[in-house]
C-alpha positions as CSV (number, residue, x, y, z in Angstrom):
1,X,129.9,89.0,51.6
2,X,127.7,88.2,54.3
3,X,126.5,90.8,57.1
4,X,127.4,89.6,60.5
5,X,125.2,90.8,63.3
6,X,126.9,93.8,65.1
7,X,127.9,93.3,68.9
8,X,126.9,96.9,70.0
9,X,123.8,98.4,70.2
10,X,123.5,102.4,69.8
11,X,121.3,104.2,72.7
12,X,118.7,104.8,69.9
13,X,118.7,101.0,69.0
14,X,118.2,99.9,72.8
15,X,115.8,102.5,73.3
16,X,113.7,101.1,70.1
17,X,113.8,97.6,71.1
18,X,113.2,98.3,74.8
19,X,110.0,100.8,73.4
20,X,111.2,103.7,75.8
21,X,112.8,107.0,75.4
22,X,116.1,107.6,74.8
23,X,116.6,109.4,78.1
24,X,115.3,106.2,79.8
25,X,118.0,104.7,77.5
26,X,121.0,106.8,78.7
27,X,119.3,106.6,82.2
28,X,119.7,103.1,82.9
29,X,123.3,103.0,81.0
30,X,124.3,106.2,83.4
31,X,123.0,103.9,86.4
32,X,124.4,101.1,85.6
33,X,121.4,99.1,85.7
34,X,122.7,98.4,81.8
35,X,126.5,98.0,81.4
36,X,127.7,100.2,78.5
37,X,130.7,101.7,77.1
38,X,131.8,104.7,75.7
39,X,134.3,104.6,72.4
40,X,135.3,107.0,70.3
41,X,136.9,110.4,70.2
42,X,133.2,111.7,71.3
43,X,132.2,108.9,74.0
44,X,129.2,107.4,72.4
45,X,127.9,105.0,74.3
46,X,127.7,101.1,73.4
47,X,125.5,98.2,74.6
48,X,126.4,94.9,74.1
49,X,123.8,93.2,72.7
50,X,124.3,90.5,75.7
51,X,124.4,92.5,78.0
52,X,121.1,94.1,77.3
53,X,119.7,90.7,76.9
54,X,120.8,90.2,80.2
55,X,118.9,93.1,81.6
56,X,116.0,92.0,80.0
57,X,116.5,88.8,81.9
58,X,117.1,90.4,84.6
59,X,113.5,92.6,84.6
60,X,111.9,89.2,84.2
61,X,112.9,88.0,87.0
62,X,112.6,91.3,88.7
63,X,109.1,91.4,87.6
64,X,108.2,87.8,88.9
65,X,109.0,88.5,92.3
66,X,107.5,91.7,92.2
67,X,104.0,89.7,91.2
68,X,104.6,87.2,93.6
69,X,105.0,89.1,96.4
70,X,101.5,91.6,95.4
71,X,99.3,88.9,94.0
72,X,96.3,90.2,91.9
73,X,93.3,91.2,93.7
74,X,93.2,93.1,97.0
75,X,96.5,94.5,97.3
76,X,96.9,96.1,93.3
77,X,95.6,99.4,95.1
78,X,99.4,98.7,96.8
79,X,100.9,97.4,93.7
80,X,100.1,100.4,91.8
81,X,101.9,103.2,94.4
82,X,104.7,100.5,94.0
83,X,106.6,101.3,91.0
84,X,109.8,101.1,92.6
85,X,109.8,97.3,92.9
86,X,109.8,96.9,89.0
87,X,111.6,100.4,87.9
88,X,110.4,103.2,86.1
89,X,107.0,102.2,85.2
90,X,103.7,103.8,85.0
91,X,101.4,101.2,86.3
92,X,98.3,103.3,86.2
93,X,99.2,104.2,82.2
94,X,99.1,100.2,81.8
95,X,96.4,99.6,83.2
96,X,94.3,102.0,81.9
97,X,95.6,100.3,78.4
98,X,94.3,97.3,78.8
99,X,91.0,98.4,79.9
């Protein structure tokens, strides 16, 4: 018997792939910046594994216009106070990682 690849996604498994908490997880389902369900007697929460590929999508784009619109250089002073324009994101954490 072969194992097909499930269609839902637990919190804990979008959190892993996404490399954030699983507050932020149940944060953006609760949103609805990432469309969910809840099944079961208990209401645990699903993601379809499309639709969290669509959000991913979605940041991407999200994040391109946010880099065209503060272009590297004299405004990432700007683009650091900015975090709403991408979502939750500690800008200052990354860029202090990379340097």
């Amino acid at each position: 018997m072969t194992d097909m690849p499930s269609r839902f996604l637990l919190l804990a498994d979008v959190a892993e792939q996404l490399n954030i908490s699983a507050a932020q997880a149940y944060a953006l389902v609760r949103s609805g910046d990432l469309p969910a369900i809840k099944v079961g007697g208990r209401g645990q929460w699903r993601v379809e594994v499309s639709e969290l590929e669509g959000y991913i999508q979605r940041m991407y784009d999200q994040t391109r216009a946010f880099v065209s619109q503060h272009p590297f250089g004299a405004t990432d002073a700007d683009a650091v106070g900015d975090v709403d324009a991408v979502g939750d994101v500690d800008v200052q954490a990354d860029v202090k990682a990379t340097t």
